[in-house]
C-alpha positions as CSV (number, residue, x, y, z in Angstrom):
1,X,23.8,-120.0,-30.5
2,X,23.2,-116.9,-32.0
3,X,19.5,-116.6,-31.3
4,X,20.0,-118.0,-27.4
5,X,22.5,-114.8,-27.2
6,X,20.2,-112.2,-28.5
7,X,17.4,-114.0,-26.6
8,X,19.4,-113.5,-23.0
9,X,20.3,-109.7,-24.4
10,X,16.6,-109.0,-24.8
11,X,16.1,-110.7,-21.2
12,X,18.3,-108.3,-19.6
13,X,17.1,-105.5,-21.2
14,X,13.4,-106.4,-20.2
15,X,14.6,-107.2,-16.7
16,X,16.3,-103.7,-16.3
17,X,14.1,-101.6,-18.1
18,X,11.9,-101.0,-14.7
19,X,14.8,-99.8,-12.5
20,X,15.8,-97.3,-15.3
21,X,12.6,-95.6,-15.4
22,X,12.6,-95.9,-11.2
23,X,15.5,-93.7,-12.0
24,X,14.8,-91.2,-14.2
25,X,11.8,-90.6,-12.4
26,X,14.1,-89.9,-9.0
27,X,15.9,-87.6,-10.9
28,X,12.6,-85.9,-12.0
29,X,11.5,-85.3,-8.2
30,X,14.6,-84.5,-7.0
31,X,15.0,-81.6,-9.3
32,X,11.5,-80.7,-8.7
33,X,12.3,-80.9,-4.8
34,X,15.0,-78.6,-5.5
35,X,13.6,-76.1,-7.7
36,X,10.5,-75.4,-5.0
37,X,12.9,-75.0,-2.2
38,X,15.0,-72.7,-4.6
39,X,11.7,-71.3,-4.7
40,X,10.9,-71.2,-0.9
41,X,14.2,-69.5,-0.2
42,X,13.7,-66.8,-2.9
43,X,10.0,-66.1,-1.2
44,X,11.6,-66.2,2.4
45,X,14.0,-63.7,1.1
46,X,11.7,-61.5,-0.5
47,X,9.6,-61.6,2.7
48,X,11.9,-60.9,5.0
49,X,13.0,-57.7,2.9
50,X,9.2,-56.8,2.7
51,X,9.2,-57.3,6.8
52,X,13.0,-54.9,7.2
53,X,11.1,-52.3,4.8
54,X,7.7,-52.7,6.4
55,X,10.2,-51.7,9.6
56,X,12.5,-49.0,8.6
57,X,9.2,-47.5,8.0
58,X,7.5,-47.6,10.7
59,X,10.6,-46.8,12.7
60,X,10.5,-43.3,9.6
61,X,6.7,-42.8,10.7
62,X,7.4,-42.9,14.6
63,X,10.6,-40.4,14.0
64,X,8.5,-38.0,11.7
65,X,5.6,-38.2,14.9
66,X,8.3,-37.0,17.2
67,X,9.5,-34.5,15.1
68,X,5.5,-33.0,14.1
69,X,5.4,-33.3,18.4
70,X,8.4,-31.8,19.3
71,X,8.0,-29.0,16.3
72,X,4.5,-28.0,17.4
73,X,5.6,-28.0,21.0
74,X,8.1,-25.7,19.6
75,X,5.3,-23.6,17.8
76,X,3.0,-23.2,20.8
77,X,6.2,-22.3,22.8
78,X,7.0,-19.3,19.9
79,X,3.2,-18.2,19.8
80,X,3.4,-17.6,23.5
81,X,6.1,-15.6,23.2
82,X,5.1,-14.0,20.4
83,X,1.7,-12.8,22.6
84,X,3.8,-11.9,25.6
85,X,6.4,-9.4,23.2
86,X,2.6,-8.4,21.6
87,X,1.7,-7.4,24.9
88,X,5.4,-5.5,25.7
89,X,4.9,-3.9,22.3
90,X,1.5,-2.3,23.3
91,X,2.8,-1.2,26.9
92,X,5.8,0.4,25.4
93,X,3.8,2.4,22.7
94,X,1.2,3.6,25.6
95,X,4.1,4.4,27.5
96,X,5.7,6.4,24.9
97,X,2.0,8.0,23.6
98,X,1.7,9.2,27.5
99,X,5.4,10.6,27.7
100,X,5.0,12.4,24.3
101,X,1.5,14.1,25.6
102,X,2.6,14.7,28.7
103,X,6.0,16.1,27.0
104,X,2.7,18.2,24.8
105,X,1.0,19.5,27.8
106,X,4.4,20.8,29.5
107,X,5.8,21.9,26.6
108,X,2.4,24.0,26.3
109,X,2.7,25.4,29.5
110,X,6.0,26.8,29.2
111,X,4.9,28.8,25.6
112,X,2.2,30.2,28.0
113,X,4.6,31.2,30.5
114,X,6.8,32.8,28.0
115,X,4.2,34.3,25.8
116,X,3.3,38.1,27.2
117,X,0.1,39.3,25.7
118,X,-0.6,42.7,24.3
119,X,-2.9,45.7,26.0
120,X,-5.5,44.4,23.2
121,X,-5.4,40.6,24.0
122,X,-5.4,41.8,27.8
123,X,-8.6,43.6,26.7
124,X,-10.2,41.1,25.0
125,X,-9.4,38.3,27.6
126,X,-11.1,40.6,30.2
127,X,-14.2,41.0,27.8
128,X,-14.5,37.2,27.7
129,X,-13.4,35.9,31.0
130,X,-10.4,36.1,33.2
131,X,-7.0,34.2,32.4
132,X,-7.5,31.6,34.6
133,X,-11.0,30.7,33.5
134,X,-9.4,30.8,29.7
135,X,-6.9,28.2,31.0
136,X,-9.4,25.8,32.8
137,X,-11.2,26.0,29.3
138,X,-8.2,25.2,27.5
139,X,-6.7,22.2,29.9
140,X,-10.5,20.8,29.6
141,X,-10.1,20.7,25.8
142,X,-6.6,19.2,25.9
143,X,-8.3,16.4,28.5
144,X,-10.1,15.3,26.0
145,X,-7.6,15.0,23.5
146,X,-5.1,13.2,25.9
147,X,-8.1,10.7,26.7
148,X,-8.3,9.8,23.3
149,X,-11.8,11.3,22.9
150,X,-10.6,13.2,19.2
151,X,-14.2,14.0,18.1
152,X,-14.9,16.0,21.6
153,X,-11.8,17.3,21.7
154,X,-12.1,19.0,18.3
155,X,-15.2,20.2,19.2
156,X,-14.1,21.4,22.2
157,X,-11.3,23.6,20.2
158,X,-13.4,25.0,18.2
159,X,-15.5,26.2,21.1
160,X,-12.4,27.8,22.6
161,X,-11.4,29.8,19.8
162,X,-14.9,31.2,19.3
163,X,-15.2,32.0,23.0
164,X,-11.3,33.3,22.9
165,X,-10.4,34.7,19.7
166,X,-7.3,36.3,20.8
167,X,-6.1,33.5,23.5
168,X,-2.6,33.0,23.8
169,X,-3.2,29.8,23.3
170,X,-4.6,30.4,20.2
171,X,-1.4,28.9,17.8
172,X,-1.4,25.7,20.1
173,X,-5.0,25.4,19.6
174,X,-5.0,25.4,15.8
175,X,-2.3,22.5,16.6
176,X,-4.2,20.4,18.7
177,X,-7.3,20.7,16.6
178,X,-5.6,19.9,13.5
179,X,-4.6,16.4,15.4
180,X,-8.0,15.6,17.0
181,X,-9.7,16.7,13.0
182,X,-7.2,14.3,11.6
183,X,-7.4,11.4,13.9
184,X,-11.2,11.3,13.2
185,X,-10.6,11.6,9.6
186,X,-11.9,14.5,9.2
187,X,-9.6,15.4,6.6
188,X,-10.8,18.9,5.4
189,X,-11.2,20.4,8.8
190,X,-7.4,19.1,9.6
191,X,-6.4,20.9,6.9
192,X,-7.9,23.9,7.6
193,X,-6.8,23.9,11.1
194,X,-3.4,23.1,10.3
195,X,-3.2,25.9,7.5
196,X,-4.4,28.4,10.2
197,X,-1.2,27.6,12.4
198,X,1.1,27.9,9.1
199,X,-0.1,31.7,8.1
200,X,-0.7,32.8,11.3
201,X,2.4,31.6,13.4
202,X,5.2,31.2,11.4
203,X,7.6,30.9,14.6
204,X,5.8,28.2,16.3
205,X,7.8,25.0,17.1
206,X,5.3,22.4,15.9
207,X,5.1,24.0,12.5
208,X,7.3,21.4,10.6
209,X,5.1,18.4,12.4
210,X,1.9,20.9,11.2
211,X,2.8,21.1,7.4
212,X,4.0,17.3,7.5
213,X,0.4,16.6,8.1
214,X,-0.9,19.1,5.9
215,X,0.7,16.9,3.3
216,X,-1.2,14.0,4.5
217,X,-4.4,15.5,4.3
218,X,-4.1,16.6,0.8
219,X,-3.2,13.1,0.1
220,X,-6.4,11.7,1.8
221,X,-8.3,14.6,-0.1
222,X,-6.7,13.0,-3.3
223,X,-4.7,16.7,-3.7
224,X,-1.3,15.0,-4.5
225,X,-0.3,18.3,-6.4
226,X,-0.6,20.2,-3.0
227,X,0.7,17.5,-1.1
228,X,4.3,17.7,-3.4
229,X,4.6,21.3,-2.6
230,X,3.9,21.0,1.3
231,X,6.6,18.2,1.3
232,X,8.9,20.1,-0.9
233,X,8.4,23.3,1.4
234,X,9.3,21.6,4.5
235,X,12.6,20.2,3.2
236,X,13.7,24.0,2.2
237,X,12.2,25.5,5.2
238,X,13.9,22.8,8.0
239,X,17.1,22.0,6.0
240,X,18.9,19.6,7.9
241,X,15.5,18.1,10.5
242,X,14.5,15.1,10.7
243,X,10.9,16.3,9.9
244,X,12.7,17.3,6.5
245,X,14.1,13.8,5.9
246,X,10.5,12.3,6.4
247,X,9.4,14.6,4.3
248,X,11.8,13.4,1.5
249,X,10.8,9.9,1.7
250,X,7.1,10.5,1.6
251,X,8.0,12.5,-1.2
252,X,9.4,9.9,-3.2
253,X,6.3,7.6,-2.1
254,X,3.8,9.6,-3.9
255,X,3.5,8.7,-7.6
């Protein structure tokens, strides 16, 4: 009996053996199933994050485009403003240089009015030509000056005073030299002009503007010694002007 049991146990395990390992091997494809969808989902994920990020920045590219547009449109809009206020700036400072040498020329004319010349100017201006004739030389010289042409104008000064050596308009000569010598950089002459008007007219209203200048030609001639004790003169000679207070803060400028 015994051995007919164990031979039917043996049976049944022979007989069910197969649909065990049918099982387990269900098992095995199921969890493989599983773990490559798990793996499918994680890859979907991670791709549609690649595709939100590949978005967001081309939506960032496309804002920063507008913004470089809209900024340079901005730019070309500020650099044609910037040309038309250019433009303003250079009418206004040809207006002003035409009111201040027009404000010259009458300014000029009234010292001659005012001026009365001596027996021995009278004497001399009748040696070398009439008034009138010593005028139309004089207005010709200033032309040049008010047209910007420095060189002939300094030239033409020079010729005055030779040919008029006791004009009335001698002091406003020395003046308007001194500018057109200056302007061309002719630094020495400037000076010299401009040193003329300080010993010989003492009184004259441009004085101040003269000796400021002086100044600045002995700093172009590298004189800075000379240039400190023009500057220093003016502030104790015009106390109070405003040519004085220029005069202090070139002062402090030169080392």
């Amino acid at each position: 009996m015994r051995k007919v049991g164990l031979g039917l146990f043996l049976g049944l395990l022979l007989v069910n053996s197969p649909a065990s390992a049918g099982l387990f091997a269900d098992d095995d494809a199921r969890k493989q199933i599983q773990q490559l969808e798990a793996k499918v989902l994680k890859l979907e994920a991670q791709l549609r994050s690649v595709e939100e990020q590949h978005r967001q920045s081309i939506s960032s590219l496309l804002d920063l485009q507008i913004q470089l547009e809209t900024q340079a449109t901005e730019l070309r809009k500020l650099n044609g403003q910037n040309e038309e206020w250019v433009h303003s700036l250079q009418d206004v400072e040809k207006r002003q240089k035409d009111f201040y040498v027009d404000l010259d020329a009458r300014i000029s004319q009234l010292e001659l009015n005012q001026q009365k010349p001596d027996t021995s100017r009278a004497a001399d201006n009748k040696a070398s030509g009439t008034p009138v004739g010593e005028n139309k030389v004089f207005e010709a010289a200033y032309g040049l000056y008010k047209a910007e042409n420095y060189a002939g104008a300094a030239t033409a000064f020079r010729d005055f005073l030779r040919q008029f050596p006791q004009s009335v308009h001698e002091a406003n000569v020395y003046y308007w030299m001194g500018n057109a010598y200056f302007l061309t950089r002719d630094y020495t002459s400037s000076l010299e002009s401009y040193q003329n008007l300080s010993n010989k007219f003492q009184d004259h209203p441009r004085l101040a503007d003269a000796m400021l200048n002086m100044a600045e030609c002995q700093l172009a001639l590298k004189n800075k010694t000379s240039a400190k004790k023009t500057l220093k003169q003016i502030t104790i000679q015009f106390p109070g002007s405003d040519v004085a207070a220029t005069a202090k803060k070139r002062l402090a400028t030169v080392k």
